[in-house]
Structures are given as structure tokens and as C-alpha cells.
N, C-alpha and C positions, 0 to 999 in steps of 0.2 A: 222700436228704432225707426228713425226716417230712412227711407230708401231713394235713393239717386243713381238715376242711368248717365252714361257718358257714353257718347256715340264720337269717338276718335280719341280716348282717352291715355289709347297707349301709344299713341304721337304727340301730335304741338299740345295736347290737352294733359298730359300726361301727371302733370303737377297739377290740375285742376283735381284728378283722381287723386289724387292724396291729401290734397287738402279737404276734398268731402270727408274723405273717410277719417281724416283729423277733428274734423267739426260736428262727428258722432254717425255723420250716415253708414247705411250698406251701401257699399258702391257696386252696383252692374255695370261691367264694360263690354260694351259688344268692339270686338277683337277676330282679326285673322291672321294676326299673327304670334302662335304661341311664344317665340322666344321675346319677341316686344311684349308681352302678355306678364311673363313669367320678369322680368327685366322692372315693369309696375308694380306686382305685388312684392317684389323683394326691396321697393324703397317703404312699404308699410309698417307701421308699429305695428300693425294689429291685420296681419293676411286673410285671417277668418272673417274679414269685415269688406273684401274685395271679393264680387265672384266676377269669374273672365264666364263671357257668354261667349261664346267660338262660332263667329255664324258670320257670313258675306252678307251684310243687309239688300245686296239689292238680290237676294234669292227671296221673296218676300214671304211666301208658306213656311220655311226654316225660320224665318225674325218672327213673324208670328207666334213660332211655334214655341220656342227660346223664351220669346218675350213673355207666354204666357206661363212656361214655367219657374222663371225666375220671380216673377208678381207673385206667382202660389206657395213658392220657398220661401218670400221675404218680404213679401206682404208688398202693398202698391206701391205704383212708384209717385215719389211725392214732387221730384226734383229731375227734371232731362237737362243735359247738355248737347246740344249736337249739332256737330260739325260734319253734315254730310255733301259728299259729293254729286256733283250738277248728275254725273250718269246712274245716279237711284232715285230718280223723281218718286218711286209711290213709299221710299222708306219710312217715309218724316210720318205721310197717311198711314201708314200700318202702327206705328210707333202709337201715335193718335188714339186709334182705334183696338188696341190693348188695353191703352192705361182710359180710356174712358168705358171700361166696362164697368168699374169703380165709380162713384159718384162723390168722390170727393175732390177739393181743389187740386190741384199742384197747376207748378212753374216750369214752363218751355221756356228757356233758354236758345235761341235761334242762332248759330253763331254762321256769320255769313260774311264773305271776299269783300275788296276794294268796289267793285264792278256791280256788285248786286244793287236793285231796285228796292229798296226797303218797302216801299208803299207798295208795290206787285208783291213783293213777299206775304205784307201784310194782309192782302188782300187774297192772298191765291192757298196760302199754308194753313195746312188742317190742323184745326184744333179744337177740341171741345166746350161746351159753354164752362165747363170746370176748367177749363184751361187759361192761367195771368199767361200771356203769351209775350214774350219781351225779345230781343234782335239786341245782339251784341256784333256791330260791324268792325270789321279787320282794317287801318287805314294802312299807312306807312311812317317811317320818320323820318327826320329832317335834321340830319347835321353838316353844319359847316359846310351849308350851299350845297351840299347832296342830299339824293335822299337811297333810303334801302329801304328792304323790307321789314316786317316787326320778329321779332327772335321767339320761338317759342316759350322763351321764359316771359316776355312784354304779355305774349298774347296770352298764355295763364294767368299773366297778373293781371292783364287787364277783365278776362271774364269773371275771374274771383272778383273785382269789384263789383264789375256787373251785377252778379248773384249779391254783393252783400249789398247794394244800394237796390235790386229791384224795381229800377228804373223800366218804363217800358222801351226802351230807345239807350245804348249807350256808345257811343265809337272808343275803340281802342286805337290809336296814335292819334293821327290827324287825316283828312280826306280833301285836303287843300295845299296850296294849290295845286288842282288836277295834273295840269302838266308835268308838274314835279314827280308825279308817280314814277316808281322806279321802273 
């Protein structure tokens, strides 16, 4: 069985985690919050197929640690989502340097703000030569001469495209005009 991490799965991603686990994979979610935890596995058909990894990634010996027993339980991981935050800079590196002790391919998924640098991303974010390394950017929308932000349900759908076009590059709403940002 394929194996897929989701790093914020039991937030705005939280429908991303269930449609892996719809689409055959294991899902790993690193999670600290158990009742948002417990709240993801009970939209599951199939709960045996989500394990909650319970660890503060920016602890980084603990994501290690996690990281490396979850791979040994359910074999590598083939598929990452992650959505992490600007204060765990060496997460995404650790994350990396787990799954590349395996020599097989898999897909990083980069799910990254309105604000971020995509080309500094590309250039700066760890990832191994096994690694299709792809950037799903967040924009906003635009109705009726306003704009908001995108709903967790837009931003699931749009990362699920993401994943299923395998695009190296995809934006979710629009990133123009700048002004317009909410």
C-alpha cells in the first residue's frame, strides 16, 4: 500500500487526509492536537488506514523519531503534503532526511502562503535527488469587487488537484491583482 504524510492534515488540509486515504494510501498525520486528530479519523471509512503521529514538528529529535517509526510500521513514505509553518525552518529538512534514507522516488508537495517566494523556496528547500519536488501556492479570491481569503475546503480542493495533475508549480485561487489581496 502507498504511504502519504500530511503535515497540517488535521486543519485546512484535513480533507486532503481523507481523500488519500480514499485513494488507497496510509495516511501519516503529524498532529498536536489529539481531539482535531480524533475529529479526522472519524470522517474515515477505513480508520486503520490513518495513523495520528502526535509530535510538534518544530521539536526536531521527536519528528525524527516518529518519522522514523511510522516509515518502519508502513513502509516509506511515497507521497508528503506539508503545510508548515515559517517558525519550524529545519521541519521540511528533517522530513527530507527521513524519507531519503529509502532510495526510492516520491512527491513533496510544498504547500506555501500568498507572500512566499516560490523561486527562494525552490532554491532553498531540502529535498533529495528522489525527491519530484512540486509547490502548491495559496492565492485569494475575488468576488464582486472584493477579495477574501480561500476557505479550507477551496484550499483542499485545490491541493487535491495539485496532487492529481503533478504539476511542478500550481496556484490555488488567483495571486493578482496584488493589491487586491485581502
Amino acid at each position: 500500500m502507498r504511504h502519504a504524510l500530511v503535515v497540517g492534515g488535521t486543519g485546512m488540509l484535513s480533507a486532503v487526509t481523507i481523500w488519500l486515504e480514499n485513494n488507497g494510501y496510509h495516511v501519516s498525520v503529524i498532529a498536536r492536537d489529539v481531539q482535531r486528530m480524533e475529529k479526522v479519523i472519524a470522517k474515515s471509512q477505513r480508520p486503520s488506514r490513518i495513523t495520528p503521529v502526535m509530535v510538534d514538528y518544530r521539536n526536531h529529535n521527536e519528528l525524527r523519531k516518529r518519522l522514523s517509526e511510522v516509515s518502519e510500521k508502513h513502509g516509506a513514505i511515497d507521497l508528503v503534503v506539508a503545510w508548515i509553518h515559517s517558525d519550524a525552518k529545519h521541519a521540511l529538512h528533517i522530513i527530507n532526511q527521513v524519507i531519503a534514507k529509502s532510495t526510492h522516488h516520491w512527491n513533496l508537495f510544498h504547500v506555501l502562503g500568498s507572500s512566499a517566494d516560490l523561486l527562494q523556496f525552490k532554491q532553498t528547500s531540502p529535498h533529495s535527488e528522489h525527491c519530484n519536488y512540486h509547490q502548491i501556492q495559496l492565492g485569494f479570491v475575488i468576488e464582486h469587487n472584493h477579495s477574501r481569503w480561500l476557505s479550507n475546503k477551496e484550499i483542499s480542493d485545490g491541493v487535491i488537484e495539485a496532487i492529481k495533475k503533478g504539476v511542478p508549480t500550481y496556484t490555488v485561487g488567483v495571486m493578482e491583482p496584488w493589491e487586491l489581496r485581502p
